[in-house]
Backbone as JSON, one array per atom type, in Angstrom:
{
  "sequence": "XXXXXXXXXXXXXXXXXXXXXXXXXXXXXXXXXXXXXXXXXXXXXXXXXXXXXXXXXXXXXXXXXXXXXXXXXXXXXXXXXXXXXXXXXXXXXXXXXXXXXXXXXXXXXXXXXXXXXXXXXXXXXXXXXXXXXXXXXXXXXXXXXXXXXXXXXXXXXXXXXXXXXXXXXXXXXXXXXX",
  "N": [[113.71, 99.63, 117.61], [115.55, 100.35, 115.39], [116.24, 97.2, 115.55], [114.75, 95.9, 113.94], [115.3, 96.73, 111.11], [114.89, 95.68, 108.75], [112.76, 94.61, 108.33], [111.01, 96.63, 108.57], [112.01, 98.07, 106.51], [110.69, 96.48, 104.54], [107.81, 96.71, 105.1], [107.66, 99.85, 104.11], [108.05, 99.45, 101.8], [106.05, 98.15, 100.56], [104.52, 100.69, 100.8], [105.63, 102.13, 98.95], [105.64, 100.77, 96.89], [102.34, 101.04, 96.77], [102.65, 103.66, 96.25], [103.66, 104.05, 93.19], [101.32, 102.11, 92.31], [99.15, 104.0, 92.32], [99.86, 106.42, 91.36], [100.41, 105.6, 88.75], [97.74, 104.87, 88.22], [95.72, 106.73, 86.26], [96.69, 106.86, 83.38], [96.34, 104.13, 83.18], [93.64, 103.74, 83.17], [93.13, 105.03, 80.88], [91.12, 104.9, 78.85], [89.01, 104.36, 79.52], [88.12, 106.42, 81.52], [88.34, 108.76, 79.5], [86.1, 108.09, 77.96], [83.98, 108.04, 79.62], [84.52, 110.59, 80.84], [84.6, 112.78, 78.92], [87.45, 113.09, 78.42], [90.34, 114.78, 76.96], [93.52, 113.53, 74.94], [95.24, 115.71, 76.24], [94.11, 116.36, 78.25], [93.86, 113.84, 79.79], [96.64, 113.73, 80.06], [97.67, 115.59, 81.85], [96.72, 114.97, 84.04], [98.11, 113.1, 85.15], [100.61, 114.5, 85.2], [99.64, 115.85, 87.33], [99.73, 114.9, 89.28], [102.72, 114.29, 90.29], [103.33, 117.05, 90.81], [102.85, 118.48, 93.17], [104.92, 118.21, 94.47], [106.81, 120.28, 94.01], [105.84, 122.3, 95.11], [105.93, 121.37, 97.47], [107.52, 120.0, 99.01], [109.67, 121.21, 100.4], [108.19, 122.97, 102.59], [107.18, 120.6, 103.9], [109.34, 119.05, 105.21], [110.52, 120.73, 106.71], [108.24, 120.63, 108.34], [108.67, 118.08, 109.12], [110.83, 118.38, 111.44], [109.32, 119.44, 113.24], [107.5, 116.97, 113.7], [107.33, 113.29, 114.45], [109.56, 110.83, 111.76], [107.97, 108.62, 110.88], [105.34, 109.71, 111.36], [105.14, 111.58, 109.57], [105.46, 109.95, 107.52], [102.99, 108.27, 107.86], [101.22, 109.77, 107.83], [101.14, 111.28, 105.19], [100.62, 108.9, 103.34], [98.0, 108.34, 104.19], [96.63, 110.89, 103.19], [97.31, 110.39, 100.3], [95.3, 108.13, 100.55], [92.88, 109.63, 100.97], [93.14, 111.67, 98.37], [92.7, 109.43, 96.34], [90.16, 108.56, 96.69], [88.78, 110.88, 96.36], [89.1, 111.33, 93.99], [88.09, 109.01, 92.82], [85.26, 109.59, 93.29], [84.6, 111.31, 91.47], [83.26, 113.68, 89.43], [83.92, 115.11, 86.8], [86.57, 117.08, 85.0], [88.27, 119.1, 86.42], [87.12, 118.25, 89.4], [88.68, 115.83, 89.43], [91.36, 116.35, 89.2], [91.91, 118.03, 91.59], [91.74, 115.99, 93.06], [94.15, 114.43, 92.04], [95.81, 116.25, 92.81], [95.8, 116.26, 95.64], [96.45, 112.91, 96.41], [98.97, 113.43, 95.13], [100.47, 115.27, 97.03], [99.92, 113.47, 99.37], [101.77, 111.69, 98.73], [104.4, 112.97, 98.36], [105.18, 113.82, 100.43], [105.44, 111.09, 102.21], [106.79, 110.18, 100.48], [109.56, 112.03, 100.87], [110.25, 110.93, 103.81], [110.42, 108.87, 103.69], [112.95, 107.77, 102.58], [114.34, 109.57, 103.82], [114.56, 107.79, 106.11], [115.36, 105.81, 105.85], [118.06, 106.04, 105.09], [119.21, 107.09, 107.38], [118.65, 105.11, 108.84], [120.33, 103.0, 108.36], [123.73, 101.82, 107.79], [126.7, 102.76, 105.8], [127.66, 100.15, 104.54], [125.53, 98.82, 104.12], [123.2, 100.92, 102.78], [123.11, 101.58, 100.23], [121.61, 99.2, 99.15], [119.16, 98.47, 101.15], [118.16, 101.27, 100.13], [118.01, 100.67, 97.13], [115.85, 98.46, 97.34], [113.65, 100.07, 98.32], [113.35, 101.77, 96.24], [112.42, 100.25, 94.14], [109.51, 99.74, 94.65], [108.04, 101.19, 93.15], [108.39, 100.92, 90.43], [107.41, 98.53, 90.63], [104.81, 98.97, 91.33], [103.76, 100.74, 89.59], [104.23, 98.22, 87.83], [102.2, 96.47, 88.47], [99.45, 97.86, 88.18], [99.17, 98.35, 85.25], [98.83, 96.16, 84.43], [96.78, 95.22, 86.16], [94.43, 96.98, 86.5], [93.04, 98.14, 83.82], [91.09, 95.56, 83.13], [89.74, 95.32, 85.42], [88.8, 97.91, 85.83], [87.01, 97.54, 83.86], [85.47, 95.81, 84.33], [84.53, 96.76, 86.84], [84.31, 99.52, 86.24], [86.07, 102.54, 86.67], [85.69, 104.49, 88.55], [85.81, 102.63, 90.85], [88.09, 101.31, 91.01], [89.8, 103.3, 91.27], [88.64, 104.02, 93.8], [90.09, 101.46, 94.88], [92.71, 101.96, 94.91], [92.62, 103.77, 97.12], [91.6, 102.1, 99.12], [94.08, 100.31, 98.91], [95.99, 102.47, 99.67], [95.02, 102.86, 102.57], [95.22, 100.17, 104.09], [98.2, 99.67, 103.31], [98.73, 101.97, 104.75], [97.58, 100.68, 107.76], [99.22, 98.76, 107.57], [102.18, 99.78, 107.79]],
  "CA": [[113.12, 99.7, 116.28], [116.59, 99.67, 114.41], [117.01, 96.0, 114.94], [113.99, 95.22, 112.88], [114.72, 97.79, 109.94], [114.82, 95.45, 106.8], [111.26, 94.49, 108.33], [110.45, 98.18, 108.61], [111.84, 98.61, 105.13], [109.62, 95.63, 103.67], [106.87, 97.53, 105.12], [108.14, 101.05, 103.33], [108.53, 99.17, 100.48], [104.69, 98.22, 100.54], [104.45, 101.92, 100.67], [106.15, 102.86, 97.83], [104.49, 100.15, 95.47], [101.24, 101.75, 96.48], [102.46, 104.77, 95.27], [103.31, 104.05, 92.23], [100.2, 102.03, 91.71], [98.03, 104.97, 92.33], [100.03, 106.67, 90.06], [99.76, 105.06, 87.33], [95.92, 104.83, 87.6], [95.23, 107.4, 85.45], [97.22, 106.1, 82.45], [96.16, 102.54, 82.97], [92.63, 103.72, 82.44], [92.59, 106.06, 80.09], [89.89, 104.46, 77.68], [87.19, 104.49, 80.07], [88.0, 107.81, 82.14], [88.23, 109.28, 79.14], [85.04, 107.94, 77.72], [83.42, 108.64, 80.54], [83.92, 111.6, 81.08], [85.04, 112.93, 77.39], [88.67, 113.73, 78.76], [91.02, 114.12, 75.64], [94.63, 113.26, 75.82], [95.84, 116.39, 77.14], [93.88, 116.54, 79.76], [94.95, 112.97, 80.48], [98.76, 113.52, 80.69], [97.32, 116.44, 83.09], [96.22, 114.42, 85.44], [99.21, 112.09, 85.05], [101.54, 115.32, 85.67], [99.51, 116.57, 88.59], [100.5, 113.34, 91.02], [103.99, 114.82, 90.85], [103.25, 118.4, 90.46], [102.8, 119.15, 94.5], [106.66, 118.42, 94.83], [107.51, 121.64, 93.82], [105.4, 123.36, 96.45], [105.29, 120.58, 99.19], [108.91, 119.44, 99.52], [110.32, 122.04, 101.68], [107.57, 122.92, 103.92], [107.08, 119.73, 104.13], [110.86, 118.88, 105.59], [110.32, 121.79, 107.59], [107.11, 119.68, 109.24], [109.63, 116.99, 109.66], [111.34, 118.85, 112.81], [108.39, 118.98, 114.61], [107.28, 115.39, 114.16], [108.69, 112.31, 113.62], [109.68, 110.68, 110.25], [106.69, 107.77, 110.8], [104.17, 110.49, 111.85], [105.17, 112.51, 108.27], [104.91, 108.95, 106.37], [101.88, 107.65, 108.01], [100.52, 111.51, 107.35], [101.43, 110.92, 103.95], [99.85, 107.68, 103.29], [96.39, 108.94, 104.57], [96.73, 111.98, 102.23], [97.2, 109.66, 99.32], [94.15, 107.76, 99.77], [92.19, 110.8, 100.23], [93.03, 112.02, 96.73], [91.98, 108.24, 95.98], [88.72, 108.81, 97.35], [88.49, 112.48, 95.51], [89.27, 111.32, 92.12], [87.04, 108.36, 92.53], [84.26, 110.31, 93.07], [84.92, 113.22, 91.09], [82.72, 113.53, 88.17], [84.66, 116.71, 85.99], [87.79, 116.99, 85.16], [88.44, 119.63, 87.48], [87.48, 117.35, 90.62], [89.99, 114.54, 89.22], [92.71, 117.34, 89.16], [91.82, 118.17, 92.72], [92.04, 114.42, 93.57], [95.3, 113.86, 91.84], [96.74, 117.03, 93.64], [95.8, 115.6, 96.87], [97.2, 112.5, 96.14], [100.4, 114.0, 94.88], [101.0, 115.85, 98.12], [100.84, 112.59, 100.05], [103.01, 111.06, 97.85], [105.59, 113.72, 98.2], [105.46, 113.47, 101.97], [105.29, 109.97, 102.52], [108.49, 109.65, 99.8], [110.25, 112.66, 101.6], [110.38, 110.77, 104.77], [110.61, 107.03, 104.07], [113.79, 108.29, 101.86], [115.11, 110.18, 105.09], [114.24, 106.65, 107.83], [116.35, 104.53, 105.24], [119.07, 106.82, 104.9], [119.43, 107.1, 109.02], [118.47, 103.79, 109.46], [121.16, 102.26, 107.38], [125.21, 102.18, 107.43], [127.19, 102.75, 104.64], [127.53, 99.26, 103.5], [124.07, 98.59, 103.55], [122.72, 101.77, 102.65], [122.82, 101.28, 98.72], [120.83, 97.64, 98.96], [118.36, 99.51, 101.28], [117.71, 102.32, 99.06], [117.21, 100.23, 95.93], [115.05, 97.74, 97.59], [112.81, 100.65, 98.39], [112.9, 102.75, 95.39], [112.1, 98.68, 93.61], [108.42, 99.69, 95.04], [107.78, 102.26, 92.41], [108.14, 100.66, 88.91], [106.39, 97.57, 90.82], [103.49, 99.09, 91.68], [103.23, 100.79, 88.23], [103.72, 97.44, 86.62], [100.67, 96.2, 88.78], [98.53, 99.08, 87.67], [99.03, 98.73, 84.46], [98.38, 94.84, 84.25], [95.23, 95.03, 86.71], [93.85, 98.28, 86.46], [91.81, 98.16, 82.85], [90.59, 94.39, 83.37], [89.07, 95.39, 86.95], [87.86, 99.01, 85.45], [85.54, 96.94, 82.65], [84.51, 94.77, 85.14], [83.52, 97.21, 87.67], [84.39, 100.83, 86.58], [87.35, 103.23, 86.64], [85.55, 104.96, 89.91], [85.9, 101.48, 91.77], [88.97, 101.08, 90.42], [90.48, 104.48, 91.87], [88.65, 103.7, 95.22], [90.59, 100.29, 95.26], [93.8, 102.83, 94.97], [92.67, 104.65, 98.03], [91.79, 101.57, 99.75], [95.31, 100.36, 99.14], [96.85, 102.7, 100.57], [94.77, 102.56, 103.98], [96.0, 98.69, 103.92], [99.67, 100.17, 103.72], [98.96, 102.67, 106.46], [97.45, 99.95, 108.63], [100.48, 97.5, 107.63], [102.68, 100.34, 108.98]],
  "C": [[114.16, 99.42, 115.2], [116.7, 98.19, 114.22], [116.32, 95.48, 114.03], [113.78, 96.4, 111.45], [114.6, 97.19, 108.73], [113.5, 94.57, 107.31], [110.5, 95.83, 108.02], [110.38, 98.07, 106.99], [110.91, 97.55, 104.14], [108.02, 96.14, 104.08], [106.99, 98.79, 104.45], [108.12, 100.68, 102.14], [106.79, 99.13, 99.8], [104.18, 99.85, 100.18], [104.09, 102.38, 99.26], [105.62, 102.14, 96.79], [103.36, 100.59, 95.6], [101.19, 102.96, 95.64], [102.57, 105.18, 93.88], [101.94, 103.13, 91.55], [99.09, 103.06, 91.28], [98.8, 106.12, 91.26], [99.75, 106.86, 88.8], [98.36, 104.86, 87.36], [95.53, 105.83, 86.52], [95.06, 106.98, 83.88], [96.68, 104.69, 82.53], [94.88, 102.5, 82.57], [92.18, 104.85, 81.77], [91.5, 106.28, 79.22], [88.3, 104.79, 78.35], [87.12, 105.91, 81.02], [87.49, 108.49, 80.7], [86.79, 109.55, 77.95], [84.08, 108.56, 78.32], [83.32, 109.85, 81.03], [84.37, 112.81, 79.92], [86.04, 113.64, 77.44], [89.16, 113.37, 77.26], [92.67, 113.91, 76.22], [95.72, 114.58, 76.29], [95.18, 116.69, 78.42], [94.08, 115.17, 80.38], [96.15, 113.03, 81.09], [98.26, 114.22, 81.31], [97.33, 116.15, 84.2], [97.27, 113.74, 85.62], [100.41, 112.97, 85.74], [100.97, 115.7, 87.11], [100.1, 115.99, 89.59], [101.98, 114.34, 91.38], [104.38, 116.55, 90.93], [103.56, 119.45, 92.28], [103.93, 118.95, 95.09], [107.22, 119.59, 94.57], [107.32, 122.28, 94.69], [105.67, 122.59, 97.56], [106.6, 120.27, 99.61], [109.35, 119.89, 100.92], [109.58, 122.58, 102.6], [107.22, 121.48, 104.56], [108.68, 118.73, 104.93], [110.5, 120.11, 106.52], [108.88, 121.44, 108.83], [107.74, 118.63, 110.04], [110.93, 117.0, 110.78], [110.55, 118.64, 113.09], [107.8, 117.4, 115.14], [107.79, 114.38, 113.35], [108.7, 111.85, 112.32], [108.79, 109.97, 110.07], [105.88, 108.32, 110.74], [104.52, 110.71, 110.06], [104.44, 110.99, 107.19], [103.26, 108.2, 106.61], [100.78, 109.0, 107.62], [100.37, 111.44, 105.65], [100.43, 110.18, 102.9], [98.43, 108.0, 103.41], [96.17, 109.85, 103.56], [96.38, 111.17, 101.14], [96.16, 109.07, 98.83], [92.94, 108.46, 100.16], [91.84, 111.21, 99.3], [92.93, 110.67, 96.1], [90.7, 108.51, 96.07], [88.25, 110.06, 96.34], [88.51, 111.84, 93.92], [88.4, 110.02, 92.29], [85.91, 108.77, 92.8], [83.64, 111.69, 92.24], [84.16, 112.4, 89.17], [82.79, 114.54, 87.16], [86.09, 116.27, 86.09], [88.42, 117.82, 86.07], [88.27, 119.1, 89.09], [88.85, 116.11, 90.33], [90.87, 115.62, 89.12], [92.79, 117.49, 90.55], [92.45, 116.56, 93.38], [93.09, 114.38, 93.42], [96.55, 114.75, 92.38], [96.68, 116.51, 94.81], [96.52, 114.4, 96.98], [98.49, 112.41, 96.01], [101.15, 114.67, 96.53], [101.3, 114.75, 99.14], [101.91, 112.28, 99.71], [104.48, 111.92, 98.16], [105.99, 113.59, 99.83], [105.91, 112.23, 102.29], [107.04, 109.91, 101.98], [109.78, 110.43, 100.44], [111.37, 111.45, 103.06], [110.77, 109.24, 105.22], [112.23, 107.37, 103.73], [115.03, 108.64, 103.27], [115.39, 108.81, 106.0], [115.5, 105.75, 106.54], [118.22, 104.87, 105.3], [119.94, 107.09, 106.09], [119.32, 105.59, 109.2], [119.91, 102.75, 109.08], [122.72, 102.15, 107.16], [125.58, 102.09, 106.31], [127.14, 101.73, 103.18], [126.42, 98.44, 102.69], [123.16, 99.63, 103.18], [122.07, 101.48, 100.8], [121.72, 99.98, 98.62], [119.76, 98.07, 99.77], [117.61, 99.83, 100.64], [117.0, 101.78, 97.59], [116.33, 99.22, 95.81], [113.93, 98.95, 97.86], [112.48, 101.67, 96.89], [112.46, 101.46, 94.13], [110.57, 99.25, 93.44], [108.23, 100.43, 94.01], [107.68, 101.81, 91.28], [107.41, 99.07, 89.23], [105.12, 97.84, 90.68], [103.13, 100.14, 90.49], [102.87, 99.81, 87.44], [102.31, 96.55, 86.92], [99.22, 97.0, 88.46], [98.27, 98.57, 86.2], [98.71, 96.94, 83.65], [96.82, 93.8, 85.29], [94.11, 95.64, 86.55], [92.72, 98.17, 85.02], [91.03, 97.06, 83.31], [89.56, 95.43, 84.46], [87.89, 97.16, 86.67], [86.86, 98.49, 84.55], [84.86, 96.22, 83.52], [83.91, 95.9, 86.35], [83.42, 98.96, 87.53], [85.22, 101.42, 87.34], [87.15, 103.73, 88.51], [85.96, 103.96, 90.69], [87.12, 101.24, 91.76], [90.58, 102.09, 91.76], [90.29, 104.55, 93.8], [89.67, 102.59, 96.29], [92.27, 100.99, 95.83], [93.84, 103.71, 96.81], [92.8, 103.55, 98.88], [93.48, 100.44, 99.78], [96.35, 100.75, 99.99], [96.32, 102.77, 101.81], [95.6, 100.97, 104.42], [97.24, 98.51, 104.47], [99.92, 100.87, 104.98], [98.74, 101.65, 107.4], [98.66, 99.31, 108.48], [101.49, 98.22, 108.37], [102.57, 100.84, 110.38]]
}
């Protein structure tokens, strides 16, 4: 498996632009969530904070999961999680279900990033470790800037819910690609 890791990591990388796409969904459609369902903008940034909110609690039991099984199992665990809370917040008609969603969400996210973070870090010697690392952490302000240049368009045309589903189905995509 090492000899193919800067294939691995172009798959990980896929990853990590999902996650910040799904991310940023919230923010990218704020006009019509919040139309829709007459969110104001604090309960926007809410939802925006929750994604990263389940790092506080999930980190370390979550590393503590990561003895028993392997670092793929945790990220492909991860990944699934993610578009779960895709699935939840595109169906969620309250702001209280989209909070639920974007905690679910968040918890993949924290797993998934835990563990890709860890396989690059092992996978990787010294001199290539840095070029690595910032080819994968690349995925993250990508897949915001795709959010935030697809995401309204595609919500007028079919609705924020469809929108958020596309987020979930994303990341299945990613899980299958890994």
């Amino acid at each position: 498996m090492l000899n193919n890791r800067w294939a691995i990591l172009a798959l990980l990388l896929v990853v990590r632009l999902v996650m910040g796409f799904q991310f940023q969904a919230v923010a990218s459609m704020t006009p019509f969530m919040a139309a829709d369902l007459g969110l104001d903008f604090a309960q926007i940034g809410t939802l925006v904070g929750l994604y990263m909110l389940p790092g506080i609690f999930i980190s370390l039991p979550g590393a503590l999961y990561g003895r028993r099984y392997t670092d793929l199992t945790m990220v492909l665990f991860g990944v699934a999680v993610m578009a779960l809370g895709g699935v939840v917040t595109g169906l969620a008609d309250s702001f209280a279900m989209l909070a639920i969603g974007r905690l679910i969400g968040g918890v993949g996210a924290v797993l998934q990033s835990l563990f890709m973070l860890k396989m690059v870090a092992e996978w990787f010697d010294e001199k290539s470790v840095t070029t690595a690392m910032a080819i994968l952490l690349s995925g993250w302000p990508v897949g915001v800037a795709l959010a935030l240049t697809t995401m309204a368009p595609m919500a007028a045309q079919w609705g924020w819910q469809v929108v958020m589903h596309i987020t979930a189905l994303s990341c299945l995509l990613a899980l299958i690609a890994v």
